[in-house]
C-alpha positions in Angstrom: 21.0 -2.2 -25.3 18.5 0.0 -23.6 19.8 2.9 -25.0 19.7 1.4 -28.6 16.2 0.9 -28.1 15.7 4.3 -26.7 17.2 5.7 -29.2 15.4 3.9 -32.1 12.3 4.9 -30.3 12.7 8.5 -30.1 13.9 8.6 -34.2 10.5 7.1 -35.2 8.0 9.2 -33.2 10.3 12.7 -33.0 11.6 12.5 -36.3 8.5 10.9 -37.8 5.4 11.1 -35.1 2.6 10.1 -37.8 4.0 6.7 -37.8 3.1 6.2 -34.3 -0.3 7.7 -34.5 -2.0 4.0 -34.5 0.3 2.6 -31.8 -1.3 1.4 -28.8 -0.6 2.7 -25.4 2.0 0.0 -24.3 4.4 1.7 -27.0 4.5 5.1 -25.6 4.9 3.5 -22.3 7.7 1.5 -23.8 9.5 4.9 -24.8 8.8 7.0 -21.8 9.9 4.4 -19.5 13.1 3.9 -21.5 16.7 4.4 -19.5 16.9 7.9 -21.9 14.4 10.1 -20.1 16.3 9.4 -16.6 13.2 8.7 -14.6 11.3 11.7 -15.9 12.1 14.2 -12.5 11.0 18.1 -13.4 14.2 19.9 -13.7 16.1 17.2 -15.7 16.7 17.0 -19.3 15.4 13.8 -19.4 11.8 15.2 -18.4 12.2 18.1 -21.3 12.2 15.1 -23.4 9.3 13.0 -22.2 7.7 17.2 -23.0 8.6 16.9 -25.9 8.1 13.5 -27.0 4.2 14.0 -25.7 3.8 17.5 -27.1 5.3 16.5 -31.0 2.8 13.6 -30.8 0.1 15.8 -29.8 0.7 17.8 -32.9 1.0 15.4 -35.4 -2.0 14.6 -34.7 -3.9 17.6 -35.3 -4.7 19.0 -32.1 -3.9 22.6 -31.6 -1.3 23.8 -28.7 -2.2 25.7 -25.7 -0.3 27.7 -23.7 3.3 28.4 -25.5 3.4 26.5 -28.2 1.9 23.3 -26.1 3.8 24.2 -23.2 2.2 25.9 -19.8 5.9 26.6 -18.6 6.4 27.3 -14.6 9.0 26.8 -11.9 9.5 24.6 -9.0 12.0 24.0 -6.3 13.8 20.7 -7.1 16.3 20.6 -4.4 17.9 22.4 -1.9 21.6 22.9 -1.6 24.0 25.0 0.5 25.3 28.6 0.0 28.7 29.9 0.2 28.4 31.2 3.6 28.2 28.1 6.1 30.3 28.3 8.7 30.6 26.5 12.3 33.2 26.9 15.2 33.2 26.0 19.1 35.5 27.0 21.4 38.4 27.5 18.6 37.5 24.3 16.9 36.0 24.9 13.5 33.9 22.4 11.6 33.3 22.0 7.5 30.1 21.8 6.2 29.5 18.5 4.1 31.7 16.8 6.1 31.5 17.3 9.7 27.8 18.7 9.2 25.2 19.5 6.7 22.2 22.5 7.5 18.8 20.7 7.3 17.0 21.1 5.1 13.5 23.1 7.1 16.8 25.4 8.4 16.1 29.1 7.8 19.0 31.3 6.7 20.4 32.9 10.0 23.4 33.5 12.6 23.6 32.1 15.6 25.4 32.6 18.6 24.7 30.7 21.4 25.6 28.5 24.7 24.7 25.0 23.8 23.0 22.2 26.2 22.9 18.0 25.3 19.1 17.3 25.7 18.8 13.5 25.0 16.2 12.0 22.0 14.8 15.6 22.5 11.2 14.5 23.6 8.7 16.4 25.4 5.9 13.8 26.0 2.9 13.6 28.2 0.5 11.2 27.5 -1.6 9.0 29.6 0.5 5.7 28.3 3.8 7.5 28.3 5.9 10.4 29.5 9.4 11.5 29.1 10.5 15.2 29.4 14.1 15.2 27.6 13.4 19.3 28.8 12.1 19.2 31.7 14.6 21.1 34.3 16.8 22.2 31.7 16.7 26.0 30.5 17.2 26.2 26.6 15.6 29.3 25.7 18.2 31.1 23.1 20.6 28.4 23.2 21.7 25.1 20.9 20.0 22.0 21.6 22.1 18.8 20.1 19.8 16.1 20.2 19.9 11.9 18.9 17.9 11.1 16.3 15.3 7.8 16.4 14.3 6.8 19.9 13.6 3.7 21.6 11.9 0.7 20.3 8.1 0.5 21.1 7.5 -2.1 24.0 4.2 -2.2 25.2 2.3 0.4 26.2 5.5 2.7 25.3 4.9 4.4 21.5 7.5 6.3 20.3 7.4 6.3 16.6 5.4 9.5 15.9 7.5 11.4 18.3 11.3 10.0 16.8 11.1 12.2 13.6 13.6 15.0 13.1 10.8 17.4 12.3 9.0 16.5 15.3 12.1 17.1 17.7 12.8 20.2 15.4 9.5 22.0 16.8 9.8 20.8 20.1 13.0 22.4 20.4 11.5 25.5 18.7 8.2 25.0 21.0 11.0 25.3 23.9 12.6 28.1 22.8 15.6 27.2 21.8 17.8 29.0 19.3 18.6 25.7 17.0 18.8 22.2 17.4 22.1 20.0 16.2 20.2 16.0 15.5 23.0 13.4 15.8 22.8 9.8 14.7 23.7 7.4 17.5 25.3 4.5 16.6 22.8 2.2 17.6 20.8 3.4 15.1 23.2 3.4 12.6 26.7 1.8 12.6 28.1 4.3 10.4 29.0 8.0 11.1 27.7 9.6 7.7 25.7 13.0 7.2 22.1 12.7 5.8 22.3 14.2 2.3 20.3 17.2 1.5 17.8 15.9 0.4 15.5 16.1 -2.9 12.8 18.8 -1.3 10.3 20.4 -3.1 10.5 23.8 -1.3 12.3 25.6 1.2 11.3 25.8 4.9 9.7 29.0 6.3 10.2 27.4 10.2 12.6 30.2 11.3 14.3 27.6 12.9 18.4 26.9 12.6 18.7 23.0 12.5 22.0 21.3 11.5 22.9 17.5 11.2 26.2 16.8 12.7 28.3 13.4 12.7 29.1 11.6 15.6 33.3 12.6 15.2 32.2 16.7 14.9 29.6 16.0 17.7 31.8 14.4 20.2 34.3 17.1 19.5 32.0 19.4 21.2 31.2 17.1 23.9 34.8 16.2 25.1 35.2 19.3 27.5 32.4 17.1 29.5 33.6 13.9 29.2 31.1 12.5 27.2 30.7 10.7 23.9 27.1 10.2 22.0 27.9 6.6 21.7 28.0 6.5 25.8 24.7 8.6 26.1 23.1 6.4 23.3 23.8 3.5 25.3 22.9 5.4 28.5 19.7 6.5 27.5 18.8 2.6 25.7 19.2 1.2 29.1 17.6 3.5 31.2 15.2 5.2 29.3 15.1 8.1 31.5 16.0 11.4 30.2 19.7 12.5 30.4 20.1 16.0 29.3 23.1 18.3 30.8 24.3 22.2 29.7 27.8 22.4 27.8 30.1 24.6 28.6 30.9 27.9 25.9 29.1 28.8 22.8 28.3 27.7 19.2 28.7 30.1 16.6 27.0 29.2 13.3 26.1 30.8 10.2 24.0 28.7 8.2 22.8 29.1 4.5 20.8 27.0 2.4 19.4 28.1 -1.1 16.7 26.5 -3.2 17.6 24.9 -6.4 14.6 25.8 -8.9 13.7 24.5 -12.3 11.3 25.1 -14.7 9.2 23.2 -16.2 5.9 22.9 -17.9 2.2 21.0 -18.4 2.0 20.1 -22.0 -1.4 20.5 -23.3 -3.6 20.7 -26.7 -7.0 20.7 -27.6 -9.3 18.5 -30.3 -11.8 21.3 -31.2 -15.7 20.2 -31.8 -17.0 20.0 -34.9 -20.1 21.6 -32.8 -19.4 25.7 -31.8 -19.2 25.4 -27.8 -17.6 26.8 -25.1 -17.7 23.8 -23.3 -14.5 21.8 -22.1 -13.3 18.5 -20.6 -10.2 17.6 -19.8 -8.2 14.0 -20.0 -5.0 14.1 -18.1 -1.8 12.3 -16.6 0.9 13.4 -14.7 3.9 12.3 -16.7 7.2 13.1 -14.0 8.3 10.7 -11.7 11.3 10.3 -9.1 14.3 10.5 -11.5 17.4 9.3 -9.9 15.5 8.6 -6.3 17.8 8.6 -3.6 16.8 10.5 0.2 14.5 12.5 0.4 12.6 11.7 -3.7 10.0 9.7 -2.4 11.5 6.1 -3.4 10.7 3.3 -1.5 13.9 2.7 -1.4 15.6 5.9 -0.4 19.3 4.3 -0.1 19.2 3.4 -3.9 20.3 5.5 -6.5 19.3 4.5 -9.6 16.6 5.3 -12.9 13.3 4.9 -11.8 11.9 4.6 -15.3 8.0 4.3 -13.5 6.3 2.7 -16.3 3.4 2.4 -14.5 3.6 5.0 -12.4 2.8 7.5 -14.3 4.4 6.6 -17.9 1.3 4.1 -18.3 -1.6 6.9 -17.2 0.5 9.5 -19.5 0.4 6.9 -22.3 -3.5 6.4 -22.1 -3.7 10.0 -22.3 -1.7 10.2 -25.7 -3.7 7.2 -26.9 -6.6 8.4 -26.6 -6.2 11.3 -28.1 -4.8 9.4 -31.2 -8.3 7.7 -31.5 -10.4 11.1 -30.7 -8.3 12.8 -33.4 -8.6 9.2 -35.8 -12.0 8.7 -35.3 -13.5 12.2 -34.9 -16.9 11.6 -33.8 -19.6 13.4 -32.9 -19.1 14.8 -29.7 -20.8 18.4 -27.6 -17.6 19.2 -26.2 -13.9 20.6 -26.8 -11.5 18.0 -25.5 -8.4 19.3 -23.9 -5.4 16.4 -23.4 -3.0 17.3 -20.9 -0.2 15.8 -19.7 1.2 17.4 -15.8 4.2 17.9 -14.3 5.1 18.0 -10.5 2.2 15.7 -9.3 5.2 14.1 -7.2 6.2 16.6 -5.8 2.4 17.8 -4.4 0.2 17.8 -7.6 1.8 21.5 -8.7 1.1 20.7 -12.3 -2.8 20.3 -12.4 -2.9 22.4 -9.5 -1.1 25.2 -11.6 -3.4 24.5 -14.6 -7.3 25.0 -12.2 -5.4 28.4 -11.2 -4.1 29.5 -14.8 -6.7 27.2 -17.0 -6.6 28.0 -20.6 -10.0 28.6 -20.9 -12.5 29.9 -18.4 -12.4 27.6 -15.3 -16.7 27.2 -15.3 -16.2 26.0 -19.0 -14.6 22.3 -17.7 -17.2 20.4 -17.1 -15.4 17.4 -16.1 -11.9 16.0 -15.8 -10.8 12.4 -17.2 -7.5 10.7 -14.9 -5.7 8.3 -15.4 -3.0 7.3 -12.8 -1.3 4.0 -12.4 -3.6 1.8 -15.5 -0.4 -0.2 -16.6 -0.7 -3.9 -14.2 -4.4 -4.6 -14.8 -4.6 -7.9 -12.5 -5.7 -11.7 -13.4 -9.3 -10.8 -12.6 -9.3 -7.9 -14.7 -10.1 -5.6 -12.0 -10.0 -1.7 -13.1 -10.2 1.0 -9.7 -12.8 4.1 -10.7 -13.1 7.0 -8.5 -15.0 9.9 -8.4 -18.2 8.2 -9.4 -20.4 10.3 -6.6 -18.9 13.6 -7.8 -21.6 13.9 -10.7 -25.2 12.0 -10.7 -25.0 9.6 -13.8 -21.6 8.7 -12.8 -22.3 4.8 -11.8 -24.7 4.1 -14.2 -23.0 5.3 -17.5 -19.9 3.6 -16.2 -21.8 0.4 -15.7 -23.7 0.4 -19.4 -20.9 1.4 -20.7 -18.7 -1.8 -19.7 -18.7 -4.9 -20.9 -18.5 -7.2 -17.3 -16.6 -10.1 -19.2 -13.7 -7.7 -20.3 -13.4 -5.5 -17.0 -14.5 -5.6 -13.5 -14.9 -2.5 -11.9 -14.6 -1.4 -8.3 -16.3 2.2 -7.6 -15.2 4.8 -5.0 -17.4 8.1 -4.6 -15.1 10.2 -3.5 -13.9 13.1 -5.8 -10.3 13.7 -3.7 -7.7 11.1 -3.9 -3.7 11.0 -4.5 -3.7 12.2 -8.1 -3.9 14.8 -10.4 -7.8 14.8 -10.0 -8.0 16.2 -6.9 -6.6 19.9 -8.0 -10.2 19.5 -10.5 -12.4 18.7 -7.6 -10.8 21.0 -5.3 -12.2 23.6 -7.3 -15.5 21.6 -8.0 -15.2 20.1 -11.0 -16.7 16.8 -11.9 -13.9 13.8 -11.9 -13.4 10.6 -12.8 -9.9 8.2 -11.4 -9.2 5.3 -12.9 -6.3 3.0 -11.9 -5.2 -0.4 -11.6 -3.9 -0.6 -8.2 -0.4 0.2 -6.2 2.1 -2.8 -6.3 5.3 -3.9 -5.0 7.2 -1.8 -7.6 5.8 1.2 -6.8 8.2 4.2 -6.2 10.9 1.6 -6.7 13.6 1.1 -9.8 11.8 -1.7 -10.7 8.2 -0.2 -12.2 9.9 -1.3 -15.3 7.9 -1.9 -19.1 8.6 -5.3 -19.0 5.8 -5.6 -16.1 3.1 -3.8 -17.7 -0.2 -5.9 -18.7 0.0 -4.4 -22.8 -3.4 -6.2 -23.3 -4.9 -4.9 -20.2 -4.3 -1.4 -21.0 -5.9 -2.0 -24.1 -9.1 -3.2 -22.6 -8.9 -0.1 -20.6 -8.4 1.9 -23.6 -11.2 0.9 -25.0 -13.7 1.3 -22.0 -12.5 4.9 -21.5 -13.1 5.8 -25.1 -16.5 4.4 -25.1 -17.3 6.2 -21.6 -15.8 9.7 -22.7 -17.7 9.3 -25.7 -21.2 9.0 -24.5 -20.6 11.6 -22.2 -19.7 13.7 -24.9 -22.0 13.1 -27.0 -25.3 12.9 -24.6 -26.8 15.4 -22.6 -26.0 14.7 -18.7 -26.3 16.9 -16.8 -22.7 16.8 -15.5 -23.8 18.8 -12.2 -20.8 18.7 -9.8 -21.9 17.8 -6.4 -20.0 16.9 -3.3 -18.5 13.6 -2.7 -16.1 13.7 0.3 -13.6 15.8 1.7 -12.1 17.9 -0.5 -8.5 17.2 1.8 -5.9 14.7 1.4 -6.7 11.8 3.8 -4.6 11.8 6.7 -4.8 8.0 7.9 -0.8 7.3 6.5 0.5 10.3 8.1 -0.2 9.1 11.8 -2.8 12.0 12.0 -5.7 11.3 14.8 -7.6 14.1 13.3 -8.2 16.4 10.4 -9.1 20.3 10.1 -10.8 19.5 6.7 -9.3 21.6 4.6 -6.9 21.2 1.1 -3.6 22.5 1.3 -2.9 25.0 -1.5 0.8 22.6 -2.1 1.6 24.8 -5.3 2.1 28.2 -3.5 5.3 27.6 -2.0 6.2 31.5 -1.6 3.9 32.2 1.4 4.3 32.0 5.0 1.4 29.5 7.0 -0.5 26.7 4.6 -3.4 28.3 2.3 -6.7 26.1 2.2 -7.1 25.2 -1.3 -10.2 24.0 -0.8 -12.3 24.1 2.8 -14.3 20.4 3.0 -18.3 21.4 3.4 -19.7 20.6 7.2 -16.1 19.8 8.0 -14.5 21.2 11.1 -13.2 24.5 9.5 -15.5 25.1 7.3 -18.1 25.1 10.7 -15.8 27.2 12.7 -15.7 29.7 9.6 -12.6 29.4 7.5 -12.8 29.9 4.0 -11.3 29.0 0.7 -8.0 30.9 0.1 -7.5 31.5 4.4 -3.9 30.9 5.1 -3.3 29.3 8.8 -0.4 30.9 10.7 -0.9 29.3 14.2 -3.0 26.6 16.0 -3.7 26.7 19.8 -1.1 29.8 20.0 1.8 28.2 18.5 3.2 29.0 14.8 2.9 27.4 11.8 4.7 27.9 9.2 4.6 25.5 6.4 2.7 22.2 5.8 5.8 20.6 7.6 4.6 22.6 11.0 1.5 22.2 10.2 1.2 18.4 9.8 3.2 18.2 13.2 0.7 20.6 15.2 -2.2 18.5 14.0 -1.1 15.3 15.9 -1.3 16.8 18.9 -4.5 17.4 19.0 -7.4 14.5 19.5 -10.9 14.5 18.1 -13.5 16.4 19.9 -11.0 18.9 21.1 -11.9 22.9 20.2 -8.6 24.7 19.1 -7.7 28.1 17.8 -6.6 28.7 14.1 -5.4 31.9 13.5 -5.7 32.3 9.5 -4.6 35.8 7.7 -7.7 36.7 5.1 -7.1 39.6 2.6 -4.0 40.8 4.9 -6.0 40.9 8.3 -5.3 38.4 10.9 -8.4 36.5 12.2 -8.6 34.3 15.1 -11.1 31.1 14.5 -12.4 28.6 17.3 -12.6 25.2 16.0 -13.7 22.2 17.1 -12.1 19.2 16.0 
């Protein structure tokens, strides 16, 4: 039945477009949240088709195409698979990748020949509330590490969590010098003896590092010559919670090879022209991907389900908005001092590539935006009509025209200053641009199968239509001044990532093909823009230890504590400079 509708859906607005032009927003929801577009992932044919859907609109509406034809066309790394050239053997037994072992994922292409040593959970703690050394007395440098994955339930004083992740134990290995490190599920922690996919990753790990997930089966294989099974050293290291980490006898050689799995795929964008000659732009966007299929890895709520996530709210209803209000613009042509560029991204999933790609390859002159519309998650307007605004301290009239311009029995609204946030906005303000956020609030369905159409408030987004018109009119048509000024950190929050501390800068999550983490964006009077780092640095170390990507990157920052002065060693127009920072 779904795909009847879809079907039906798609005739009337691809075949015939002008005979949606008057719809209201809940019907393009209703079509890009339909079964057909598969959840909308960039790389997919069902995301080519939500592109197309948007851009046909777009034109038979009257607005004229940017880019190619309405399409700013760029590629991303969906996935990452292996190569042909995995190969593992131990002492004459040979193993088979995707069955008795899978590379990880932040593995580097690479050989490796090495004696091999069992080294517990693989911690290396030392706090004042808890210590445990899974290294301590045991020489790894140049050799295999095979540790458990997980840990041991918190109990008091005793925190594990931030320390159980496999990237975590991946760097401590690497921090030890270790050649590798082999992460095995105990079964404890999972009854049964299955490899973690690879999972849906947006890019390919610079660590240098060879990591490999083995089964239990493969891994007790290698441990038999010592009498040993992981389900015995689970148990033993539950009970005791001491470390328990021995040296194997012979070698490992491995030959690992992962490749990335790119796609490409593109912003769609057009432009209603003023009937007034300027040079002056704004921009109204959405993001329009979303998770496709889910599963490990997508960033699903619920990684262990395969299955459509349609995300009608998120982002089909911000996407819809977008398209909406362009109708009216287009309809209604008034009056208005600026050009008015509609845009719906791709990729904000996967690190907000899309409107990150669009600030560094605009279609005009970057200086000519004046200010940037979003609309993220506007589909599930509550019972007291409550509508999220952010942004409002990124340009002076802000507040005020948001407050005359609203009618208090229709809409409540809630007002954050800050100009960065988890949207598509944040690419604007990064590069100062005036922004506004609006949203209607995360829910129980989000990143789930279940944002489904049949739970968005039709009536609400309505109302929300009709604010957002009236707002982006009077802006456009009055002379504020629109003058950007600073509203926050310009850096993505760090509370949910267990991070005690932040370095106050916005990591540059579109250029994938660098070594280190480039600052996007350095926060003013943060901590690196006082110890000297500037926009477009790219951080190769901290306190004398690598980093390579934001994986290593985000790991290296929860070690450190606030107040403490660390070294950053950033590379700046190919020269390597050394900054003191203090946190």
């Amino acid at each position: 039945m779904k795909k009847i509708l879809f079907i039906a859906l798609m005739f009337l607005v691809l075949v015939n477009p002008t005979k949606s032009q008057n719809n209201n927003a809940c019907q393009f929801v209703q079509v890009l949240a339909s079964d057909g577009f598969g959840g909308r992932k960039p790389g997919t044919p069902g995301i080519d088709k939500a592109a197309e859907y948007i851009s046909k609109y777009f034109v038979s509406i009257g607005l004229t195409p940017l880019f190619e034809k309405g399409y700013q066309y760029f590629d991303v790394t969906t996935s990452i698979a292996m190569g042909d050239k995995n190969s593992f053997s131990y002492e004459g037994k040979s193993f088979t990748a995707g069955k008795d072992y899978n590379p990880e994922t932040y593995s580097n292409d690479t050989t490796v020949n090495a004696a091999v040593v069992f080294a517990g959970y693989g911690f290396s703690i030392n706090t004042n509330d808890l210590k445990w050394d899974d290294y301590q007395g045991l020489d790894v440098k140049n050799k295999w590490v095979i540790v458990l994955r997980g840990g041991p339930k918190d109990k008091g004083k005793k925190f594990f969590g931030k320390y159980t992740n496999d990237h975590a134990k991946m760097l401590a290995a690497k921090d030890k010098g270790a050649a590798g490190i082999i992460l095995v599920t105990g079964a404890v922690q999972k009854k049964e003896d299955v490899l973690l996919p690879l999972p849906n990753a947006d890019s390919k790990s610079k660590s240098g590092f060879a990591a490999i997930n083995m089964t239990r089966d493969a891994a007790n294989k290698i441990l038999s010559g010592q009498g040993k099974t992981i389900e015995d050293l689970e148990k033993q290291l539950l009970k005791k919670q001491v470390p328990a980490s021995f040296n194997l006898k012979g070698k490992l050689d491995v030959t690992l090879n992962i490749v990335p799995v790119k796609a490409h795929t593109a912003n769609v964008a057009a432009c209603l022209m003023s009937s007034h000659p300027t040079d002056n732009y704004i921009v109204i966007g959405a993001h329009y991907d979303h998770l496709g299929m889910g599963g490990p890895g997508s960033g699903s709520r619920k990684p262990d389900t395969v299955a459509i996530h349609n995300g009608a709210d998120d982002n089909a209803s911000g996407t819809a908005m977008v398209m909406n209000l362009a109708g009216r613009f287009a309809s209604l042509k008034p009056d208005v001092n600026f050009n008015i560029i509609f845009v719906a991204f791709t990729g904000e999933e996967m690190g907000l590539l899309g409107s990150a790609y669009f600030v560094n390859h605009p279609p005009v002159g970057l200086k000519k935006i004046k200010m940037m519309f979003n609309f993220d998650m506007v589909g599930r307007l509550n019972e007291k009509h409550l509508l999220s605004v952010g942004g409002v301290g990124t340009f002076p009239e802000a507040e005020n025209i948001l407050k005359q311009d609203n009618d208090t029995s229709l809409l409540r609204l809630s007002f954050s200053k800050e100009g960065y946030g988890p949207s598509d906005h944040a690419s604007f303000y990064g590069d100062s641009i005036p922004v506004l956020y609006f949203n209607t609030g995360v829910h129980g369905d989000y990143h789930t199968p279940s944002d489904d159409f049949d739970k968005i408030n039709c009536k609400g987004m309505d109302l929300i239509s009709d604010f957002t018109l009236k707002v982006i009119t009077d802006i456009s048509q009055n002379n504020y001044s629109l003058t950007y000024q600073e509203a926050g950190p310009k850096n993505k929050s760090s509370d949910r990532s267990g991070l005690k501390v932040t370095l106050g800068i916005m990591p540059d999550f579109a250029n994938q093909d660098i070594k280190g983490v480039m600052a996007a964006a350095v926060t003013p009077d943060g901590p690196a823009f006082r110890g000297g780092m500037q926009k477009g640095d790219i951080v190769v170390g901290m306190n004398g230890k690598p980093v390579n990507d934001i994986y290593e990157y985000m790991e290296r920052l929860k070690a450190f504590s606030s107040g403490q002065t660390i070294t950053v060693d950033v590379m700046r127009n190919q020269k390597k400079v050394v900054l003191l920072i203090q946190l």
